[in-house]
DOLUMBA-525711 format. One line per field, with one value per atom (N, C-alpha, C, CB): residue number from 1; atom name; x, z, y; residue in three letters. Coordinates in Angstrom, 2 decimals, decimal comma. Atoms other than C-alpha are relative to their C-alpha. Glycine has a CB too. Layout:
k (NUM:...)
a (CA:...)
X (X:...)
Z (Z:...)
Y (Y:...)
r (Ala:...)
//
This chain:
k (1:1:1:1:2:2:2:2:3:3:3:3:4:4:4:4:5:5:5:5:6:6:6:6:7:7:7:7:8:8:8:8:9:9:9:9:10:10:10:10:11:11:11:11:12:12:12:12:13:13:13:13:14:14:14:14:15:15:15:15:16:16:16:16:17:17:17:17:18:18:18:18:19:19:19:19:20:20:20:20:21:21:21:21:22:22:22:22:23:23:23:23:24:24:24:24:25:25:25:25:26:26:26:26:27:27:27:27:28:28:28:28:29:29:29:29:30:30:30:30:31:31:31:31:32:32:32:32:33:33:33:33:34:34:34:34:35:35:35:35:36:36:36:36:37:37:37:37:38:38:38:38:39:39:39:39:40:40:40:40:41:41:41:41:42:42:42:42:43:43:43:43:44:44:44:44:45:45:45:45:46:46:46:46:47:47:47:47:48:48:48:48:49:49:49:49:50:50:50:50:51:51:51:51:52:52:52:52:53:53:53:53:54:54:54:54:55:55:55:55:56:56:56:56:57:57:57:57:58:58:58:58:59:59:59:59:60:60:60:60:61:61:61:61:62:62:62:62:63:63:63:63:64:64:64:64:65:65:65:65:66:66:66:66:67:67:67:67:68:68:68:68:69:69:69:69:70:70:70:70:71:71:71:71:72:72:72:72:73:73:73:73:74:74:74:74:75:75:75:75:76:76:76:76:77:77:77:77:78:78:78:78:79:79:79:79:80:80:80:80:81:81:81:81:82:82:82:82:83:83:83:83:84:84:84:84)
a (N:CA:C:CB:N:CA:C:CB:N:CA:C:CB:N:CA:C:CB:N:CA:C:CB:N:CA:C:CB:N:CA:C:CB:N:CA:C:CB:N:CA:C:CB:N:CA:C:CB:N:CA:C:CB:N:CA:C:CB:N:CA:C:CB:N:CA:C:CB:N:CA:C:CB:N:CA:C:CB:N:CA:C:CB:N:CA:C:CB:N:CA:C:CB:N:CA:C:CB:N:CA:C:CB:N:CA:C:CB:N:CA:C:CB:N:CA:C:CB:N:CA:C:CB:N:CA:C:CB:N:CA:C:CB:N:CA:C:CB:N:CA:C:CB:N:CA:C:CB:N:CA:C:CB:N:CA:C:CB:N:CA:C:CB:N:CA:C:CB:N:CA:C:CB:N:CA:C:CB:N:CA:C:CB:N:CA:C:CB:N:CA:C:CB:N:CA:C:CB:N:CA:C:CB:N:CA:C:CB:N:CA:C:CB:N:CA:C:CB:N:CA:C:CB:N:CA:C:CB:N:CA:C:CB:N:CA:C:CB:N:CA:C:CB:N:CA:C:CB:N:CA:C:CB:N:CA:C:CB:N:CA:C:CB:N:CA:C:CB:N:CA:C:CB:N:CA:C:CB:N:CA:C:CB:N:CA:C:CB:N:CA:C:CB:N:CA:C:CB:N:CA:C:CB:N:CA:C:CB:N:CA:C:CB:N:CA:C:CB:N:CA:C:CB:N:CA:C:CB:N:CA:C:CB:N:CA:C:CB:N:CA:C:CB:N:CA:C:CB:N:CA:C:CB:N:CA:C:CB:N:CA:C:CB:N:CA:C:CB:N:CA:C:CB:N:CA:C:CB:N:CA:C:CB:N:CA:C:CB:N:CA:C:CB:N:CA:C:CB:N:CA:C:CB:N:CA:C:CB:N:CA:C:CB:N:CA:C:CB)
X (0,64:3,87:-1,52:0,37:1,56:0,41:-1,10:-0,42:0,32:-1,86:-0,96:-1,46:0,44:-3,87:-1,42:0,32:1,34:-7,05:0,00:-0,90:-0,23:-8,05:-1,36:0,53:1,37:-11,45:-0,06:-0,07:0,87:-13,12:-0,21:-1,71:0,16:-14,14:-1,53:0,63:1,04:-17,49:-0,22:-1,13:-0,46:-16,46:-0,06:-1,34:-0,11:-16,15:1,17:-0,22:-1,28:-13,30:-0,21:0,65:-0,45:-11,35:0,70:0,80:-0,94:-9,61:0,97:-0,59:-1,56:-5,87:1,03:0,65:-0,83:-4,32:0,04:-0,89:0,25:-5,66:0,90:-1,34:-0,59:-4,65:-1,10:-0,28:1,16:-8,19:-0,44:-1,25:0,53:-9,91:-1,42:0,94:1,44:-13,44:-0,74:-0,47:0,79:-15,79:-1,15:1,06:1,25:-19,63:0,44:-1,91:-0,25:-19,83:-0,64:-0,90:0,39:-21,60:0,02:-1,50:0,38:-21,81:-1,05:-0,34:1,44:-25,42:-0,50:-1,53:0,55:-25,03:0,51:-1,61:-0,51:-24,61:0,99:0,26:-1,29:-22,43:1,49:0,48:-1,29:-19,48:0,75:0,16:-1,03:-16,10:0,87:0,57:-0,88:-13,56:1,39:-0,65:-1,77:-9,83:1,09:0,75:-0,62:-8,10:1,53:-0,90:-1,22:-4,36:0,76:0,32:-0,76:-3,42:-0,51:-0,74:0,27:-5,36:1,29:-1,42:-0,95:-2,23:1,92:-0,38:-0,90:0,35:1,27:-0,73:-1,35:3,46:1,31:-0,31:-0,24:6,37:-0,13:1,41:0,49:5,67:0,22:0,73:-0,42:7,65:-1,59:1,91:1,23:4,82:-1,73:-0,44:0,99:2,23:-0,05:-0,23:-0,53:2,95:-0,18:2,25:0,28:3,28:-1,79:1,12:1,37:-0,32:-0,74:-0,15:0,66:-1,47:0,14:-0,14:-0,24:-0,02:-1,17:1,71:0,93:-1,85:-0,83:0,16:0,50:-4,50:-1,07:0,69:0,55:-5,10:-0,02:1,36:0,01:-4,37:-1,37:0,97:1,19:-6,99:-1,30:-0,09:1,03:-9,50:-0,27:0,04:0,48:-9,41:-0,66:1,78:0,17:-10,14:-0,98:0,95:1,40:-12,45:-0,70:0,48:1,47:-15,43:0,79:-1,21:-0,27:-15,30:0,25:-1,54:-0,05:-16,11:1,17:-1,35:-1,22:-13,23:0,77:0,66:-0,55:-11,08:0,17:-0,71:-0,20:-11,94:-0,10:-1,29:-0,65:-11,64:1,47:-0,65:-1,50:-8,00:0,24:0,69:-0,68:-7,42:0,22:-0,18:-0,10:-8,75:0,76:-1,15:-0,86:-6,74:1,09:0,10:-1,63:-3,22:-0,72:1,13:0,56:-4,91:0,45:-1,48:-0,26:-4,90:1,14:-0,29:-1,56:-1,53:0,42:0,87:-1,20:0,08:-0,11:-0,12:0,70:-1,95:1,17:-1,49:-1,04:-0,13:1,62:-0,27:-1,74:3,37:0,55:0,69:-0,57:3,52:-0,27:-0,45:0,02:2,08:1,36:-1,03:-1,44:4,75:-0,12:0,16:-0,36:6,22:-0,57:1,47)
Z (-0,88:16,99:-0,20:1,48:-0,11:16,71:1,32:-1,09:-1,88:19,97:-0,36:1,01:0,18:20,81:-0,40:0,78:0,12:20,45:-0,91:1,69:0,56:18,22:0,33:-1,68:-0,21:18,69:-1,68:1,50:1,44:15,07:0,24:-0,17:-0,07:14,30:0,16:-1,00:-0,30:14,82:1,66:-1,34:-2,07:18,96:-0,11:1,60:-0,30:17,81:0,54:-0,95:-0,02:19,44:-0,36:0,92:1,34:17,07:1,11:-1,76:-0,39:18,88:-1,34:0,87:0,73:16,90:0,01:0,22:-0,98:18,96:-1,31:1,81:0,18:16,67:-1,31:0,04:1,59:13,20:-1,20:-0,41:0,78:11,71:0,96:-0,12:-0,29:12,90:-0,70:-0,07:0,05:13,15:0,75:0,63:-0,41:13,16:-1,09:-0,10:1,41:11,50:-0,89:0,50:1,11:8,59:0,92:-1,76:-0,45:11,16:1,81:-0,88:-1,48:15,41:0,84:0,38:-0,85:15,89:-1,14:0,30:0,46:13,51:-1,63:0,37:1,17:9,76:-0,33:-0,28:0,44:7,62:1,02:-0,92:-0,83:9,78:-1,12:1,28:0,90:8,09:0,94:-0,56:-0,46:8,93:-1,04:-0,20:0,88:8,06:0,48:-0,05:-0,30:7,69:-0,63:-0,58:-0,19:7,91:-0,95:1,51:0,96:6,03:-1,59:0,54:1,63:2,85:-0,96:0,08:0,56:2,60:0,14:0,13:0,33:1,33:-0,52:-1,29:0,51:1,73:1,12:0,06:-1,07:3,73:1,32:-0,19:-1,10:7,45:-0,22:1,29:-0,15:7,19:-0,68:-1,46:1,15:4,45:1,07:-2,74:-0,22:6,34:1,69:-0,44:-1,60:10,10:-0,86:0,81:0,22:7,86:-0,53:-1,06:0,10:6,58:1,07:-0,36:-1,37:9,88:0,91:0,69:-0,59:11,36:-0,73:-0,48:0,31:8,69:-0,32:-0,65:-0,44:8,86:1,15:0,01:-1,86:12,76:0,29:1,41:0,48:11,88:-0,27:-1,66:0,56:9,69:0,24:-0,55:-0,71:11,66:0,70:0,59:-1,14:14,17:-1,17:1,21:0,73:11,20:-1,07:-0,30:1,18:8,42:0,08:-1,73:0,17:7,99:-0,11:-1,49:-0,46:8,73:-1,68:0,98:0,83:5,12:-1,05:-0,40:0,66:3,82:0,04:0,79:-0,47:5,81:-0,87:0,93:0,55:4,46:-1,84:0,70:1,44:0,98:-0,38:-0,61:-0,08:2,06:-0,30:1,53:0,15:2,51:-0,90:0,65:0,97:-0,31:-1,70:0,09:0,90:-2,31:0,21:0,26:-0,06:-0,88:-0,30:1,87:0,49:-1,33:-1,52:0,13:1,46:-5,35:-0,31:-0,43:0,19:-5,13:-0,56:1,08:-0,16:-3,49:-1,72:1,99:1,25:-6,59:-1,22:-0,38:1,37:-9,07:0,37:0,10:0,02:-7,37:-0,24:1,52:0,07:-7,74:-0,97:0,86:1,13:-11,19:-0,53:-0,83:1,28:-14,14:-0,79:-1,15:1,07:-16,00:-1,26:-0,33)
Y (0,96:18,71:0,06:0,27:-0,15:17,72:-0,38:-0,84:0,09:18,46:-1,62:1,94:0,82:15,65:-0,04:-0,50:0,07:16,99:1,61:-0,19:-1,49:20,53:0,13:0,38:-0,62:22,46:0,61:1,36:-0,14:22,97:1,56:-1,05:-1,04:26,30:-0,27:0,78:-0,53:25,61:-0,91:-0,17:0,11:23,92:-1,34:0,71:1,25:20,05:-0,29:-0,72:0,88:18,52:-0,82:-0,32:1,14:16,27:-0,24:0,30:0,63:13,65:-0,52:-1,02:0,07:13,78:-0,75:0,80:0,91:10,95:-1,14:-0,56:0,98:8,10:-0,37:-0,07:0,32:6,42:1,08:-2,21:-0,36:8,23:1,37:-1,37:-0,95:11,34:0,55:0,70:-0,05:11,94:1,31:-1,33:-1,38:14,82:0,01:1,56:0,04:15,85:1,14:0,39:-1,26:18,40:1,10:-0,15:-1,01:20,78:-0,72:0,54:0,34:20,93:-1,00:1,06:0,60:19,95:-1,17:1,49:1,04:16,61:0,15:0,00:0,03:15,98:-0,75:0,96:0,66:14,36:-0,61:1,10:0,03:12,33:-0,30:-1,07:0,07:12,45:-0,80:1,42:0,91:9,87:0,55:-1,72:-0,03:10,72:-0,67:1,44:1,19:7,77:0,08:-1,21:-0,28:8,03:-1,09:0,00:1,33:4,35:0,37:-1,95:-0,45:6,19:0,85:1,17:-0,24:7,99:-0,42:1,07:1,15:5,89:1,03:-1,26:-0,78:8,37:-0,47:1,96:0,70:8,26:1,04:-0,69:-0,78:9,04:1,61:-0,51:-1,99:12,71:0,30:0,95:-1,33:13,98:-0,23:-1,05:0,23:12,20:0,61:-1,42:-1,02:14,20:1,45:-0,32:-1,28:17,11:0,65:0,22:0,37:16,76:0,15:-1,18:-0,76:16,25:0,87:-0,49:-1,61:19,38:0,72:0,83:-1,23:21,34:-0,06:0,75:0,53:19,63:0,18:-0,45:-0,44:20,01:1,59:-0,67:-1,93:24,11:0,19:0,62:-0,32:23,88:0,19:-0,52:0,29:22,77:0,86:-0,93:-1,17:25,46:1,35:0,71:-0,82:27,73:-0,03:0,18:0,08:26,31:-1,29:0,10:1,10:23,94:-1,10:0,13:1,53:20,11:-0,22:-1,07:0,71:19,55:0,63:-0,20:-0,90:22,09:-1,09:1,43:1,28:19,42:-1,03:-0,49:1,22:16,62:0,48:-1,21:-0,14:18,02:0,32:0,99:-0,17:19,08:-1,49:0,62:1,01:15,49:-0,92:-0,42:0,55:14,33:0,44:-0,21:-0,93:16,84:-0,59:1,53:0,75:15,18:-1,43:0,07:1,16:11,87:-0,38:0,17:-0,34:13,23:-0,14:1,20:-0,36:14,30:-0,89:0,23:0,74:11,73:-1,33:-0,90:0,55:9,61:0,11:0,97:-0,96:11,95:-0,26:2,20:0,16:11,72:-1,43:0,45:1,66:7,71:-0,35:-1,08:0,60:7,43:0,16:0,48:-0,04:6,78:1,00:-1,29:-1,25:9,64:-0,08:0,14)
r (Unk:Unk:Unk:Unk:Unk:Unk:Unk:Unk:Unk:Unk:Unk:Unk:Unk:Unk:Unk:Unk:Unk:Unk:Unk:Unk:Unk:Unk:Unk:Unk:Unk:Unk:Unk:Unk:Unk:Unk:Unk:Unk:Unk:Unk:Unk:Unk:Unk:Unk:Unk:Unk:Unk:Unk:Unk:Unk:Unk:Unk:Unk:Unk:Unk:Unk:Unk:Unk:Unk:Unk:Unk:Unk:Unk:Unk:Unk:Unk:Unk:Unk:Unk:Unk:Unk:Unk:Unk:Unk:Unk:Unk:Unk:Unk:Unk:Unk:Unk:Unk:Unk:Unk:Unk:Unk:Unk:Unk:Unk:Unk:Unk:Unk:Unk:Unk:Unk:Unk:Unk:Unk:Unk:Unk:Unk:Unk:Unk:Unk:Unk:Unk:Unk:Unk:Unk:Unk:Unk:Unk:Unk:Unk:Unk:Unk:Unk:Unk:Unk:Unk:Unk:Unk:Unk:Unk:Unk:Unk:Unk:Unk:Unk:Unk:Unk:Unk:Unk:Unk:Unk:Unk:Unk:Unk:Unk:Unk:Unk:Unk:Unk:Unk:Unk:Unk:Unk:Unk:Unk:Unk:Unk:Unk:Unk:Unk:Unk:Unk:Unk:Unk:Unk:Unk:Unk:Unk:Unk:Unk:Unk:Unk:Unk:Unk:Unk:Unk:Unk:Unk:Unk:Unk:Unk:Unk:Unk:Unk:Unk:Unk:Unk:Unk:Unk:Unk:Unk:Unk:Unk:Unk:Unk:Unk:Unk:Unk:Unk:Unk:Unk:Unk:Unk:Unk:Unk:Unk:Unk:Unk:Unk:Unk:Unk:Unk:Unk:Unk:Unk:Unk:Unk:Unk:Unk:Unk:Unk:Unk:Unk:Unk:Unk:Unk:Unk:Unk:Unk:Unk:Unk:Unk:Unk:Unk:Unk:Unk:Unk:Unk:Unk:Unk:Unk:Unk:Unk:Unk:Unk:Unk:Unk:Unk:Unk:Unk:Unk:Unk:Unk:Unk:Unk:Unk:Unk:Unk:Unk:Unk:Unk:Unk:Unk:Unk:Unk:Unk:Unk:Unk:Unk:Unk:Unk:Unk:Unk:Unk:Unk:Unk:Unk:Unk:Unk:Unk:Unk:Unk:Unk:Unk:Unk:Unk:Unk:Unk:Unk:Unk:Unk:Unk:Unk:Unk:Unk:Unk:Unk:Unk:Unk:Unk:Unk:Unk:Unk:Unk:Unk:Unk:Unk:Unk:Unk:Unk:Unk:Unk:Unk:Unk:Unk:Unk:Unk:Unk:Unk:Unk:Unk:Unk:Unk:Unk:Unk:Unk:Unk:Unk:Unk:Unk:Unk:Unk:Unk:Unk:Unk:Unk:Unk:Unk:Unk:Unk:Unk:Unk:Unk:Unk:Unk:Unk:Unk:Unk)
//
């Protein structure tokens, strides 16, 4: 289950509720990251599982870690739909 909201490791709450999720690269400002949920074009199951670990993550490493997670399945999912 994913809560609706997570606390960042450095004390942003991420609202988790939405289609996208938004937070800066640091507490007091910087870089905002938008993680937009229609960028990944899987089916729902993979994309719930994602945002579980994901919303984990967050309580544990940097905003911009994050959004390099996402853009890592982003890659993937890239790689799993090209042709053999």
């Amino acid at each position: 289950m994913i809560p609706a909201q997570v606390r960042s490791l450095d004390g942003q709450i991420v609202d988790t509720s939405g289609d996208s999720w938004a937070f800066q690269s640091s507490f007091d400002g910087g870089q905002l990251f938008c993680l937009s949920w229609a960028a990944l074009k899987q089916p729902a199951g993979s994309i719930h599982c994602v945002k579980v670990y994901l919303a984990d993550r967050l309580t544990r490493k940097k905003p911009r870690t994050i959004a390099n997670d996402l853009g890592m399945f982003l890659r993937f999912g890239k790689w799993l739909a090209s042709p053999a």
